[in-house]
C-alpha positions in Angstrom: 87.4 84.0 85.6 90.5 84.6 83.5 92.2 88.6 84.2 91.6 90.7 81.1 95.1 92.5 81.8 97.4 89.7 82.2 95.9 86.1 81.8 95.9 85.3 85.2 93.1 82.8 85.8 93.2 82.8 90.3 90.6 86.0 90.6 88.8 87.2 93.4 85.0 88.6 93.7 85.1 91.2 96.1 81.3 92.2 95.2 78.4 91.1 94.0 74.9 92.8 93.3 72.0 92.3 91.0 72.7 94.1 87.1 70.0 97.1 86.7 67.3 95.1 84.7 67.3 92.2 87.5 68.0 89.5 85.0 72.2 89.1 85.6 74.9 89.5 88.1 77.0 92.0 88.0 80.0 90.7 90.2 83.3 93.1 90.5 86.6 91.1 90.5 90.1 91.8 91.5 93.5 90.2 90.3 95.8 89.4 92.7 98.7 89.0 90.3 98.5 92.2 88.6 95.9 94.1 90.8 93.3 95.0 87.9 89.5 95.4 88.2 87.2 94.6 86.4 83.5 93.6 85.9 81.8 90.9 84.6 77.8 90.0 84.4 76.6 86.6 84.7 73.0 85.8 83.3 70.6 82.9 83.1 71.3 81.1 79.6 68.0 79.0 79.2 69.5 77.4 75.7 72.1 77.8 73.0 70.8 79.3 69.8 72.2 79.4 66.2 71.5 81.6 64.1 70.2 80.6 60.1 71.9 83.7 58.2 69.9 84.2 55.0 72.7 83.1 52.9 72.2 79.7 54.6 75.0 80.0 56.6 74.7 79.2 60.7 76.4 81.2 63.5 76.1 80.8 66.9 73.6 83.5 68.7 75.6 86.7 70.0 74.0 88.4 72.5 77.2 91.1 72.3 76.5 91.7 68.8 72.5 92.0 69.4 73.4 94.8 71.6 75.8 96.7 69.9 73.4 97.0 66.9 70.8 98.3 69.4 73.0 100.6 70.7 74.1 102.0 67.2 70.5 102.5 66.3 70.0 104.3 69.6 73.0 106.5 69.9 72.1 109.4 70.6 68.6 109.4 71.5 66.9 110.0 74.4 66.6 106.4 75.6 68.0 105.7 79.2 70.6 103.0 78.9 68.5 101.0 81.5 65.7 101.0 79.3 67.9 99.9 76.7 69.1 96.9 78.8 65.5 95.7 79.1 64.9 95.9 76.0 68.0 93.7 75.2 66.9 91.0 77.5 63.5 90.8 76.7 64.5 90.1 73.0 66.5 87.4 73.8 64.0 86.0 76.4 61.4 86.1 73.6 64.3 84.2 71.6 64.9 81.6 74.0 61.4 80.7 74.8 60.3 80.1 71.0 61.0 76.6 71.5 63.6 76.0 68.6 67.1 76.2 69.2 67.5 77.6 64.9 66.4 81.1 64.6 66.6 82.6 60.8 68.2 86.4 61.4 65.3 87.5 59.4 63.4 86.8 62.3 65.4 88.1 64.9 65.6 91.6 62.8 61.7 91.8 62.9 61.4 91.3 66.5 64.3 93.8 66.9 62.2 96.5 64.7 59.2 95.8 66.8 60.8 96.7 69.9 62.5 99.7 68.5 59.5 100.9 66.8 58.0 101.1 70.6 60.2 103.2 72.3 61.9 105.4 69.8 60.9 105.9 65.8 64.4 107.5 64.9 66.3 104.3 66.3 63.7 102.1 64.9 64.5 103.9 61.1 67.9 103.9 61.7 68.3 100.1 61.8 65.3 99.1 59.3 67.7 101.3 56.8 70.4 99.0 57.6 68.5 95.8 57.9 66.5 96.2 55.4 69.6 97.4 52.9 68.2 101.1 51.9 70.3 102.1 49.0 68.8 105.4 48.2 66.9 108.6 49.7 64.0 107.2 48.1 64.5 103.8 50.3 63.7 106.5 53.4 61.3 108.1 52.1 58.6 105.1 51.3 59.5 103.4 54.4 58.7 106.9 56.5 55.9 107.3 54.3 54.4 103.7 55.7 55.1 105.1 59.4 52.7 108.3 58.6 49.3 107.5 59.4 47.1 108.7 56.0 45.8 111.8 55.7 42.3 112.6 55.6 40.9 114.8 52.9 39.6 118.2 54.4 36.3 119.5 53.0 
């Protein structure tokens, strides 16, 4: 593993312990030739996906840029980053057991605002206004309207 400070690629683990949600390892890694620390996670990979943009356009899947959407949408709220991590994983599990290696974004954004709309509404609003392109107040308001459950006449 190549030394984020200086290039070096001869580093040393000098731990190694499962990540919080089970599903990596976190190892701990020294550089002899500059002495930095750092950290880096290792997880199972069970395929490469690409990613069908709606312009047409394909990108490889980012599971880096999956999470720092999530964690845009949940900064802030009370969501413990554990819980967050799970719900990272499990997304990308879900992804990589669909059985095709081409995933439209489209797709990947609903399964995202299904997960969010489970464990926290604000996040889950936050990132459906940024999927979903909201230009206007009124943009909010119909999709929050939606979340309401109707109201029954009294009488």
């Amino acid at each position: 593993m190549r030394c984020p400070f200086c290039g070096n690629v001869d580093t040393q683990v000098k731990d190694s312990r499962p990540a919080e949600d089970h599903v990596a390892i976190r190892r701990r890694r020294f550089c002899p030739a500059c002495s930095g620390r750092f950290t880096t996670y290792e997880r199972v990979q069970l395929r490469d996906l690409v990613v069908i943009k709606t312009n047409g356009k394909r990108e490889n899947f980012d599971r880096d840029k999956l999470e720092r959407s999530i964690r845009i949408a949940l900064q802030k709220r009370p969501v413990e980053p554990e819980r967050m991590d799970q719900m990272i994983s499990g997304i990308v599990r879900r992804l990589e057991s669909m059985g095709d290696t081409d995933i439209s974004s489209k797709l990947i954004g609903e399964i995202v605002m299904e997960a969010l709309a489970r464990i926290d509404t604000v996040a889950y609003v936050r990132f459906a206004s940024v999927y979903k392109n909201f230009q206007a107040a009124d943009d909010f308001e119909d999709f929050v309207a939606e979340l309401r459950p109707p109201s029954t006449p009294e009488g």
